[in-house]
C-alpha positions in Angstrom: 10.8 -13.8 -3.4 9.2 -13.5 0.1 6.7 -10.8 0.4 5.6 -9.1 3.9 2.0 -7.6 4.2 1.0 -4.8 6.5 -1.9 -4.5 8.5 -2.5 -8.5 7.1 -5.7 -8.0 9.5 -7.4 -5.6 7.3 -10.0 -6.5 4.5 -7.4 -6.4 2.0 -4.7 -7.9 3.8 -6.9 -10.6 4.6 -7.3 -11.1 1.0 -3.8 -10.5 0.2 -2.6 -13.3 2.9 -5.3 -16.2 1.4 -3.9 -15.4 -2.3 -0.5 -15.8 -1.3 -1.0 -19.0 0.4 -3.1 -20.4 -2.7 -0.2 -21.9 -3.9 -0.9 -20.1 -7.6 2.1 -17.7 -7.4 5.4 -19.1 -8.4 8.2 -18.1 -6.6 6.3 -16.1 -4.3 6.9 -16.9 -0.4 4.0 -15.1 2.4 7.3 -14.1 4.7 4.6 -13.0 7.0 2.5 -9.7 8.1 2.3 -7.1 11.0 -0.5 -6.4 13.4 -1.2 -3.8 15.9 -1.6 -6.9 18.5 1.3 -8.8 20.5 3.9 -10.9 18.4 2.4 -14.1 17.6 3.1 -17.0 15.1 -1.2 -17.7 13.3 -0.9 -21.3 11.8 2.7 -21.2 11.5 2.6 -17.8 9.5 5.1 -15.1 11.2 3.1 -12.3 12.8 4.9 -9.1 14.5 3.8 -5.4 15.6 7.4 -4.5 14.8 7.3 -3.8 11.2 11.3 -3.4 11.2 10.7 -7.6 12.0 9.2 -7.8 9.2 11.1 -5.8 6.3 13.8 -8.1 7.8 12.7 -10.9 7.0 10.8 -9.7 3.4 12.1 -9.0 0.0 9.1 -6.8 -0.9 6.4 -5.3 1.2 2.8 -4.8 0.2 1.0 -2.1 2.3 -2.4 -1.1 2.8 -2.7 0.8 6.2 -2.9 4.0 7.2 -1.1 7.0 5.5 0.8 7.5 9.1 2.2 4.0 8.9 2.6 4.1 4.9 5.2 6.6 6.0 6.6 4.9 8.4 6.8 1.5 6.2 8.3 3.9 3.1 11.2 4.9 5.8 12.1 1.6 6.4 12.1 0.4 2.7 14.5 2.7 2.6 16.4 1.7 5.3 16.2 -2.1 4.3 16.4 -0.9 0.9 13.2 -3.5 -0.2 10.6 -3.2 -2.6 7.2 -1.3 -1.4 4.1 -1.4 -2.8 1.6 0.7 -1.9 -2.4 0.3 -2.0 -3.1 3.2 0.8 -5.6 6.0 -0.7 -5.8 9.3 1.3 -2.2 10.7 1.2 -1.5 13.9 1.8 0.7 16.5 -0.3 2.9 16.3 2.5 2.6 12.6 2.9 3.3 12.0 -1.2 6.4 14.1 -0.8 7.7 12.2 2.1 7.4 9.2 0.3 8.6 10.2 -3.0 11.7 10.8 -0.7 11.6 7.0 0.2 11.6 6.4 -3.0 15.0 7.7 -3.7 16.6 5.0 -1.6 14.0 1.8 -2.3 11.4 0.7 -5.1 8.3 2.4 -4.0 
């Protein structure tokens, strides 16, 4: 299964990236991770600011950004019809609602 990280840049994604490339998680693939920055390839991992790029190209996401791009990212799970998981804190009511929405059309 390739997984995608968002914001990869982050504290957690940071952390996220290094235990996917440990090499201790059968039949998990890092299929890359999205940064606010220019497209760019960092030691051969795939690096986009176009997180449609990257649900392309993932089975299942892993998020832990903003509640704004949460959103966004639950939207296109939806779309791509992948797998999100989400580590964001600091939701809204409104927020929650839009992405139990999502979460009619993908694994959320």
């Amino acid at each position: 299964m390739k997984i995608g990280v968002t914001g990869y840049t982050g504290r957690v994604g940071q952390l996220l990236v290094q235990e996917l490339q440990s090499g201790d998680w059968s039949g998990l693939e890092l299929a890359g991770g999205t940064s606010r920055k220019e497209d760019k390839n960092v030691h051969g991992m795939f690096i986009t600011s176009n997180a449609n790029d990257l649900f392309e190209k993932s089975d299942a996401i892993i998020d832990f950004t903003l509640p704004a791009a949460t959103i966004k990212h639950a939207k296109l799970a939806a779309k791509h019809s992948k797998i999100l998981i989400v580590g964001t804190t600091g939701l809204s009511d409104a927020q929650e609602g839009e992405l139990a929405e999502a979460a009619q059309a993908a694994t959320i």
